[in-house]
N, C-alpha and C positions, 0 to 999 in steps of 0.2 A: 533528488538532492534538494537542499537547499534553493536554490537558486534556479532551478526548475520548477521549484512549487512557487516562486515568485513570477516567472513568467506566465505559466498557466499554470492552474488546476481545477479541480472540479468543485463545486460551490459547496461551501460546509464542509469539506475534507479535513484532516488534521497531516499534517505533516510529520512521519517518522523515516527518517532515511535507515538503507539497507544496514548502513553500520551500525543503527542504535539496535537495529533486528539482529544484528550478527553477534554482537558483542552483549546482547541481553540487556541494554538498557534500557528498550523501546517493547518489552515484554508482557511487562506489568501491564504498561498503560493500553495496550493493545488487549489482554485479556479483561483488563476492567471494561475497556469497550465492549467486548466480547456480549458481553452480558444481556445489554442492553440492545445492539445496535450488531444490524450483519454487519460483516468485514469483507470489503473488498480493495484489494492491494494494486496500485497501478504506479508506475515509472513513463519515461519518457515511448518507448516502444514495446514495451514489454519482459524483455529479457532480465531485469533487476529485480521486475515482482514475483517473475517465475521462482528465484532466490528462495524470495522472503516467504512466499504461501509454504516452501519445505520447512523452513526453518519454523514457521506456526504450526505446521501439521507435528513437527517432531516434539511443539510444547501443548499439544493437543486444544489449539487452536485453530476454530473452522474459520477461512477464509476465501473467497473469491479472487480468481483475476480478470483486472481488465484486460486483455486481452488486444493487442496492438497499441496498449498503453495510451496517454494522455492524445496520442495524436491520434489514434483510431479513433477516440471521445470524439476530440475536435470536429472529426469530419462526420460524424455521423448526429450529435446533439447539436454542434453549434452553427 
């Protein structure tokens, strides 16, 4: 969420929340990253990127998850 990406995130990230993934407004811009740049999807613990990598997989975008989400980063990078 919003407000989660202002407490942490990971440096250089962009910020699209699950709704802009659900509702296809955060599509586009995620495939234009695509292009250039791997994609990997992280939330708070995990469970809202699991969401979002179906939802890119179903618009035949490849993504990654972080995996235990921002807090497993925390404790393993910082």
């Amino acid at each position: 969420t919003p407000e989660e990406f202002k407490i942490r995130s990971i440096q250089k990230s962009v910020s699209i929340p699950l709704a802009d993934i659900q509702n296809g407004k955060g599509i586009e811009e995620i495939r234009k990253m695509s292009l250039t740049k791997n994609i990997y999807v992280y939330c708070k613990t995990g469970g809202r990127s699991k969401k979002a990598i179906l939802i890119l997989k179903n618009h035949n975008i490849n993504a990654g998850n972080v995996v235990g989400g921002i807090e497993s980063w925390v404790r393993l990078y910082c």
